[in-house]
C-alpha positions in Angstrom: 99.7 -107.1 -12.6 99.5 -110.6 -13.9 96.5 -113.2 -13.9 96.5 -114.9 -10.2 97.8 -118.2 -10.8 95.5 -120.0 -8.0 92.4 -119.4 -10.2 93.9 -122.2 -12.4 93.5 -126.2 -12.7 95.9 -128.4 -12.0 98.1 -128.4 -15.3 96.5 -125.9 -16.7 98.9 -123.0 -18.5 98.4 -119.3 -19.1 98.8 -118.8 -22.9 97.9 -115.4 -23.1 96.3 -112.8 -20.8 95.3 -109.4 -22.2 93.5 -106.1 -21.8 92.0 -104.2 -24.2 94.3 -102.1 -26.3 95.8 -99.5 -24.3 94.5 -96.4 -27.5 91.2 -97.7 -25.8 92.5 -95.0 -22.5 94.4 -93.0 -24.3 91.4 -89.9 -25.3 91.0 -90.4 -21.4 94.1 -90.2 -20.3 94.8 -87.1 -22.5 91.8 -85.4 -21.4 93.1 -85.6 -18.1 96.1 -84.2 -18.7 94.4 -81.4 -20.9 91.9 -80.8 -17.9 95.0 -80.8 -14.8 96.6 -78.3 -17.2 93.9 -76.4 -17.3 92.9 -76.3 -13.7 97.0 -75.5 -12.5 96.5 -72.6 -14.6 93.6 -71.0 -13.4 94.6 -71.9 -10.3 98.1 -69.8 -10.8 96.3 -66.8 -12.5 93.8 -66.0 -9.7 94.4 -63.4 -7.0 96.1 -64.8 -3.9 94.0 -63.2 -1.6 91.0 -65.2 0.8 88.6 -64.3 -2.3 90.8 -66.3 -4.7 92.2 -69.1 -2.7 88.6 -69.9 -2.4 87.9 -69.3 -6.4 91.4 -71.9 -6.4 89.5 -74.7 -4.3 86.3 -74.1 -6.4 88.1 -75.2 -9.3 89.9 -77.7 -8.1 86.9 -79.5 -7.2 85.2 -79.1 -10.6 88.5 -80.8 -12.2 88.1 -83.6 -9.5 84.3 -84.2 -10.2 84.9 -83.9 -14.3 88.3 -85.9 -13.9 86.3 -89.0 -12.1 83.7 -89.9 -14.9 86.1 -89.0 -17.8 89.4 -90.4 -16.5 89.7 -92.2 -13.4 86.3 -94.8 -14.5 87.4 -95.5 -18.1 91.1 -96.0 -16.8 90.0 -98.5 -14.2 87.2 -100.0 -16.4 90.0 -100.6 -18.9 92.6 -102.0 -15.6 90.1 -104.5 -14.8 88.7 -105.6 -17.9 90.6 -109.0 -18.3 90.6 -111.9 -20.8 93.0 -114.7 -20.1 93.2 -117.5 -23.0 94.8 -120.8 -21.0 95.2 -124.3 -22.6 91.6 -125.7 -20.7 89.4 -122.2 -21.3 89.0 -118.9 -22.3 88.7 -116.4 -19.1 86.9 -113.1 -19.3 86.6 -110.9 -16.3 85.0 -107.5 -15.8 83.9 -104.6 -13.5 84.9 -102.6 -11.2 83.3 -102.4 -8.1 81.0 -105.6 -9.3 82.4 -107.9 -10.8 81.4 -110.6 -13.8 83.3 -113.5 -15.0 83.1 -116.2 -17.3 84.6 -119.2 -18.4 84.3 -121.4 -21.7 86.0 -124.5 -22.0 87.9 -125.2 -24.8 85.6 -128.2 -26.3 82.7 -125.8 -25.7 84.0 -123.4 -28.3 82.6 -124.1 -31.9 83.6 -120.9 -33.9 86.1 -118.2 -33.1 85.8 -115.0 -35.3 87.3 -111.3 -35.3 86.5 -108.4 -36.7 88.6 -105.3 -37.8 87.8 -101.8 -39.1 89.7 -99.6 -40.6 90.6 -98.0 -37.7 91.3 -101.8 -36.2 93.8 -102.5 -38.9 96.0 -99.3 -38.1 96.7 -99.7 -34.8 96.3 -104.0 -34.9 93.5 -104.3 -33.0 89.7 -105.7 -33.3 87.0 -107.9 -32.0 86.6 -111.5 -31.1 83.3 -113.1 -31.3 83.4 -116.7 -29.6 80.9 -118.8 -30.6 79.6 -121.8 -27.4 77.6 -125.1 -27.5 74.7 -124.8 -25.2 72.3 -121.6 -24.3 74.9 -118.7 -23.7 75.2 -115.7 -25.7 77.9 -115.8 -27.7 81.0 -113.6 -26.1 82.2 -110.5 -27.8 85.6 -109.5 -26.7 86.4 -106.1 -28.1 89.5 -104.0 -28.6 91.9 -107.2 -28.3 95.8 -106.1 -29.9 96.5 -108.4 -32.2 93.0 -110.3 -32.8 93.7 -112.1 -35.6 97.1 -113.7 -33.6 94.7 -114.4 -30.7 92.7 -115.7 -32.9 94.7 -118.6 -34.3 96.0 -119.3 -31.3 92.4 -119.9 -29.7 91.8 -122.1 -32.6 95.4 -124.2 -32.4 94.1 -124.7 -28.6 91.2 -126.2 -29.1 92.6 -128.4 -32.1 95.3 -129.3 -28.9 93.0 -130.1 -26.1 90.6 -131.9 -28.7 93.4 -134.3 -29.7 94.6 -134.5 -25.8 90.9 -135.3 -24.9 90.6 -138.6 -27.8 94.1 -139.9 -26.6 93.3 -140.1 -22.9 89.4 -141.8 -23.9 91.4 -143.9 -26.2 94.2 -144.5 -23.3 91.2 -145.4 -20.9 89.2 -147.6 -23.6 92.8 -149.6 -24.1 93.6 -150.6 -20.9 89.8 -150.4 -19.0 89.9 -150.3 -15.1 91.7 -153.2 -13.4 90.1 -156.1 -11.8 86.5 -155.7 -13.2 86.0 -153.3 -16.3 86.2 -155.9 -19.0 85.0 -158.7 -16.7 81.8 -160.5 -17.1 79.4 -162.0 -14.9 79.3 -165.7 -14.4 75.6 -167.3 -15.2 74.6 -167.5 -11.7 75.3 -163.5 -11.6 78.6 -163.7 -9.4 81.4 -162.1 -10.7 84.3 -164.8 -12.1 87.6 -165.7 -10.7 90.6 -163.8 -11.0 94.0 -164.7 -12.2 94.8 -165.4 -8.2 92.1 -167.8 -8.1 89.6 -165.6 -6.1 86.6 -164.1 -7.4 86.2 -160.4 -8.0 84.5 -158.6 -6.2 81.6 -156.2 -7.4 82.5 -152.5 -8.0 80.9 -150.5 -5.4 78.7 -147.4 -7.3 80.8 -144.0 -6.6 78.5 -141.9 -4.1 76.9 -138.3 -5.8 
């Protein structure tokens, strides 16, 4: 299932939008298998008689209450753990039945690092640690496939929206705001003529 689209600004693009390396499920997933295995076997080897189809239930409800913690809630803590990279922000949303979010704007991000283990490096995976202007903690995003490429491609965004924000401040500083941002005031404080021959009017102060 991909990122909902209607979360997003106007122009802004999905680059990239990941969940934590799927080897972070797999002991889980394995274990589950291991443990429904186990539990269709006992369940086969016991008398069919009313003492053992109650002895089958029993242990089919022990599987159930063991498969929850161990499988289902590390599966769908690894379903709903999302990071989304766009070209405005980096995205990270988690939890399962409560849910956290945040967002950092590209020109908030002042360092983007990753680390990798040994284990990391086998199966390409590692950590990011994205570094903010301002009071928040810095983010840790863990078990990210292929952290170093995520990495760079952070970076190249923010060297992207950084030159996109100085050309539209330079667009704005060149050409100013029609009809009265380069105009000045005449001695007696009214605003001068235009080109039409009438005087400009004030700029009304945008309302908060």
């Amino acid at each position: 299932m991909g990122f909902p689209e209607n979360v997003l600004a106007q122009g802004e693009r999905v680059e990239r939008s990941i969940h934590p390396h799927w080897l972070t499920v797999a002991g889980p997933v394995l274990f589950g298998l291991v443990l429904a295995a186990g539990a269709g076997f006992a369940v086969v080897a016991t008398p069919d008689d009313s003492r053992g189809d109650l002895l089958q239930w029993v242990l089919v409800a022990v599987a159930v209450l063991i498969a929850v913690p161990a499988v289902v809630v590390p599966f769908l803590r690894w379903r709903t753990t999302h990071y989304v990279v766009t070209s405005h922000r980096v995205m990270v949303r988690r939890g399962i039945l409560r849910k956290s979010g945040k967002d950092i704007t590209l020109s908030k991000i002042t360092d983007v690092s990753f680390e990798q283990s040994l284990v990391d490096r086998i199966i390409n995976s590692g950590s990011l640690r994205i570094e903010s202007a301002g009071d928040s903690p810095d983010e840790q995003l863990r078990n990210i496939p292929h952290s170093n490429h995520v990495q760079q491609l952070i970076n190249r965004l923010i060297d992207e929206d950084d030159t996109r924000r100085r050309l539209v401040a330079q667009g704005r500083a060149a050409h100013g705001r029609p009809g009265y941002e380069t105009a000045e005031e005449d001695d007696d404080g009214r605003m001068p003529l235009g080109s039409d021959g009438r005087r400009r009017d004030r700029p009304e102060l945008a309302e908060e």
